[in-house]
Structure formats: structure tokens, C-alpha cells
N, CA and C atoms as a LAMMPS dump frame, in Angstrom:
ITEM: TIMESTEP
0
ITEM: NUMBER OF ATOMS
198
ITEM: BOX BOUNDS ff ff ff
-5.0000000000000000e+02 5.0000000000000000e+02
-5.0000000000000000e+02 5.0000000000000000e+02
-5.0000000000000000e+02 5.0000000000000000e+02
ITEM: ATOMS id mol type element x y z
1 1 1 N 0.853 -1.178 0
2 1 2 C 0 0 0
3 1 3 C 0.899 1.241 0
4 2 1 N 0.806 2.024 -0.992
5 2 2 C 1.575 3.022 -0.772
6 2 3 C 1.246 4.139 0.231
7 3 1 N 1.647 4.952 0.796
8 3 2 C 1.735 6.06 1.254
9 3 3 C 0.15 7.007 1.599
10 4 1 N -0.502 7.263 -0.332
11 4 2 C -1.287 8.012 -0.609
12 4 3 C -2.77 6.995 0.189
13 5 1 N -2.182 5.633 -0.523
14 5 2 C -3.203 4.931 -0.509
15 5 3 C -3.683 4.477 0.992
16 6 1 N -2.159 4.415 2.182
17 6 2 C -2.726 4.585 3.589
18 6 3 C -3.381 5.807 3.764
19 7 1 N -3.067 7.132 3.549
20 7 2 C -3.356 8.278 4.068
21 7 3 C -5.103 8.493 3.827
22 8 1 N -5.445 7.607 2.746
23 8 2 C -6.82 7.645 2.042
24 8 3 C -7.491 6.03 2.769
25 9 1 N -7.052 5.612 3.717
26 9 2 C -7.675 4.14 3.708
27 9 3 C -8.307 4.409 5.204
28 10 1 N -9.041 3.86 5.248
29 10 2 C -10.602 3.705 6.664
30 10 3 C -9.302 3.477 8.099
31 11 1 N -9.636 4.354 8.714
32 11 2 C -8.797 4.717 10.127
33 11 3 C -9.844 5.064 11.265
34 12 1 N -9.044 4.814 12.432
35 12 2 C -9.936 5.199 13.271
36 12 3 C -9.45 6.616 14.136
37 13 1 N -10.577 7.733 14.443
38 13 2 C -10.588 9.158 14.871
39 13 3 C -10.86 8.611 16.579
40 14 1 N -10.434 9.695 17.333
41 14 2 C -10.888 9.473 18.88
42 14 3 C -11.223 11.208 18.746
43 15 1 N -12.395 11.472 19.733
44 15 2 C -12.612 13.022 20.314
45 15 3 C -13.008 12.449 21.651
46 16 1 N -12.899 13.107 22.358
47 16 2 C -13.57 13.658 23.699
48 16 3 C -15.011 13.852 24.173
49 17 1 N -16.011 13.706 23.927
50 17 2 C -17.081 13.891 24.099
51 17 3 C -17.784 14.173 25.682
52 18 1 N -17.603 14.963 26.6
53 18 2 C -18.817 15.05 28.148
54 18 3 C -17.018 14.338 28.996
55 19 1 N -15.975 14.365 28.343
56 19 2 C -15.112 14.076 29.282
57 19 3 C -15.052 12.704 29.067
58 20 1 N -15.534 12.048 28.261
59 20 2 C -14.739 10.587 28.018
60 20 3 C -14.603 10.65 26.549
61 21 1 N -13.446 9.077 26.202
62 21 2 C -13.301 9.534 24.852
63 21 3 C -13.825 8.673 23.918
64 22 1 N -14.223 8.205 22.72
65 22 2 C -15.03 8.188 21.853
66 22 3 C -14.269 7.504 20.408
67 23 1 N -14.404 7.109 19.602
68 23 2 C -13.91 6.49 18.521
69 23 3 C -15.103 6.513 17.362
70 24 1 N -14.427 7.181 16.077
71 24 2 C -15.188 6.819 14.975
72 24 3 C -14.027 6.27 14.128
73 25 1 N -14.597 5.736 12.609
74 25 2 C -14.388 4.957 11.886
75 25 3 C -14.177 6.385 10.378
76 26 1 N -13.208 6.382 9.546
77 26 2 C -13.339 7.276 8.813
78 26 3 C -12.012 7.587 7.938
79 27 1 N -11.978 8.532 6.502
80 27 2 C -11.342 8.221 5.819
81 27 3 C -11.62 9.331 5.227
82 28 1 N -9.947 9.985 5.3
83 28 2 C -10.136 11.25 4.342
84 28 3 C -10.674 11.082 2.62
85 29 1 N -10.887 12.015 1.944
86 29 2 C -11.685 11.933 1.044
87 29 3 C -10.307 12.799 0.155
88 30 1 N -9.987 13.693 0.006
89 30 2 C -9.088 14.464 -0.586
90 30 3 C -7.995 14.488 -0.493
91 31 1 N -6.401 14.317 -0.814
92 31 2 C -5.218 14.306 -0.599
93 31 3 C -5.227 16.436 -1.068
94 32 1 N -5.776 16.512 -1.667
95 32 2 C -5.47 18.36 -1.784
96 32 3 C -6.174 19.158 -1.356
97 33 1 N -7.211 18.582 -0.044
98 33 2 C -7.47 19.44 0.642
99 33 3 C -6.712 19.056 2.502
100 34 1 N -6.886 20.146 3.051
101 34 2 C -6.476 19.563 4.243
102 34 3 C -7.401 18.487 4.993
103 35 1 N -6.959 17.96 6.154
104 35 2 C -7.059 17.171 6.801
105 35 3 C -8.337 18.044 7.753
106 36 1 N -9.636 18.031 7.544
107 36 2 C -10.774 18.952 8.329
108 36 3 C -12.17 17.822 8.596
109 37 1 N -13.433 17.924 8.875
110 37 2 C -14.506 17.437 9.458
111 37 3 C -15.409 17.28 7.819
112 38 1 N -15.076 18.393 7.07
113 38 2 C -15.751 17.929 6.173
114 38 3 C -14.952 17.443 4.68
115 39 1 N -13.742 16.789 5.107
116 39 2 C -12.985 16.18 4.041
117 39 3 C -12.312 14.631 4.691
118 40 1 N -13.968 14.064 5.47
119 40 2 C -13.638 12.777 5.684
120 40 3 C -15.087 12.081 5.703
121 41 1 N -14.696 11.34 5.089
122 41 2 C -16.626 10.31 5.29
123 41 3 C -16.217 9.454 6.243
124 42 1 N -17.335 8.967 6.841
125 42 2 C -17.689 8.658 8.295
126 42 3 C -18.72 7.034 7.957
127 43 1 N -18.336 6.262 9.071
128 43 2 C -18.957 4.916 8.834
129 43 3 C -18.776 4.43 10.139
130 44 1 N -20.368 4.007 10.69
131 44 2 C -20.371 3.14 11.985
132 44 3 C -20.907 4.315 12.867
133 45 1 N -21.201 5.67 13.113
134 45 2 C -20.971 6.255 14.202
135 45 3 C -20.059 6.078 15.425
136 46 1 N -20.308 7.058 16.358
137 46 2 C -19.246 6.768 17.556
138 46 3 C -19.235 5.416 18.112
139 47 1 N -18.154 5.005 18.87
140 47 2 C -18.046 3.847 19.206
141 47 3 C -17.021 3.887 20.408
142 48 1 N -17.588 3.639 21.679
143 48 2 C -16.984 3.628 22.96
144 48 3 C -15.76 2.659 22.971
145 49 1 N -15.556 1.099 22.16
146 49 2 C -14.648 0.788 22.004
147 49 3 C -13.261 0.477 21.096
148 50 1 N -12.076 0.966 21.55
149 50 2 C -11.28 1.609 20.383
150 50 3 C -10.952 0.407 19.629
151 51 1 N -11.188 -0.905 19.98
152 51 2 C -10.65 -2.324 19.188
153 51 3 C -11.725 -2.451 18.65
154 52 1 N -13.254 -2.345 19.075
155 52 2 C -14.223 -2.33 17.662
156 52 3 C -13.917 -1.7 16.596
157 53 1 N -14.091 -0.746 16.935
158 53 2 C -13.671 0.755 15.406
159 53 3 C -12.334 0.084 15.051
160 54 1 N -11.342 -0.575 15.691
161 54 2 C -10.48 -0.656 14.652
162 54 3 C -10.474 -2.066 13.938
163 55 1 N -11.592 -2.82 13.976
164 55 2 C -12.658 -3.99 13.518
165 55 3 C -13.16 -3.622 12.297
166 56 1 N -13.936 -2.052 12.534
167 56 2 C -14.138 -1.575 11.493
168 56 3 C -13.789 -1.436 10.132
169 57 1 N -12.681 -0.579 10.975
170 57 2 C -11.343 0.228 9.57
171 57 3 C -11.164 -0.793 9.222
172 58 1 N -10.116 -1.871 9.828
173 58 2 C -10.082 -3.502 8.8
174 58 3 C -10.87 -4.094 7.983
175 59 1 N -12.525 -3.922 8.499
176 59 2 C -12.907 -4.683 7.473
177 59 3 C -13.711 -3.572 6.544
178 60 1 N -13.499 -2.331 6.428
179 60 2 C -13.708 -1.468 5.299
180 60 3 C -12.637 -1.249 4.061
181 61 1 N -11.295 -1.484 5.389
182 61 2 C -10.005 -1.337 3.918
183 61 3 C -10.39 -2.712 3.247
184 62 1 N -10.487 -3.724 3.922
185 62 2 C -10.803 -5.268 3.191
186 62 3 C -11.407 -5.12 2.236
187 63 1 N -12.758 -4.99 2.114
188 63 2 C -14.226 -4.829 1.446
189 63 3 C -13.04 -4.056 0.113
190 64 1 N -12.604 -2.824 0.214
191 64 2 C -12.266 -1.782 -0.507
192 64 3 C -11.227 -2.58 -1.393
193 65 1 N -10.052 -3.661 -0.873
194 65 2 C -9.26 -4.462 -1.858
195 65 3 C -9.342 -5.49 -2.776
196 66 1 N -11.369 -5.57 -2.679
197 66 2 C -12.307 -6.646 -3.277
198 66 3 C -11.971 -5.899 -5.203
């Protein structure tokens, strides 16, 4: 996988939410725009555990090498 193709492949985000922290599933969309909220699509909603979401990302990059 090159470089571009990690930087573009299903990862998992953490925020903060009420003081605990939080995990989504998600994948920038643009290499020429920056790295922002609306230059990433989103899959799964939040997710309290960080080894689910990263259940996720695995089996979205998977699906994606079909």
C-alpha cells in the first residue's frame, strides 16, 4: 500500500465527548485538501470501544481491496 493509498484508507478518529473519549471509523476523502470534518466520510458512528472501530477500519479497507 503506498503512502497516498494509507493516508486515504478507513482509520480510526478518537474526540472527547462530556469528558470521556469516543472512537469513529473514517477516511479522508481528498489528498489536496487539508485534513478537516468535512474532508472525511464517516462509517459506523461513535463507538466507545477503540478495538471495535479498529474492527471496522479492517474490514472497510478489506471490502475496498475486493
Amino acid at each position: 500500500m503506498s503512502s497516498k493509498e494509507r493516508e486515504l484508507a478507513w482509520r480510526v478518529f478518537s474526540n472527547y465527548i462530556g469528558g470521556e473519549k469516543f472512537f469513529i471509523v473514517g477516511r479522508r476523502l481528498s489528498m489536496s485538501e487539508p485534513l478537516h470534518s468535512g474532508n472525511v466520510e464517516y462509517r459506523g458512528g461513535y463507538i466507545r470501544d477503540e478495538t471495535e472501530a479498529k474492527g471496522l477500519a479492517e474490514k472497510l479497507n478489506k471490502e475496498e481491496e475486493k
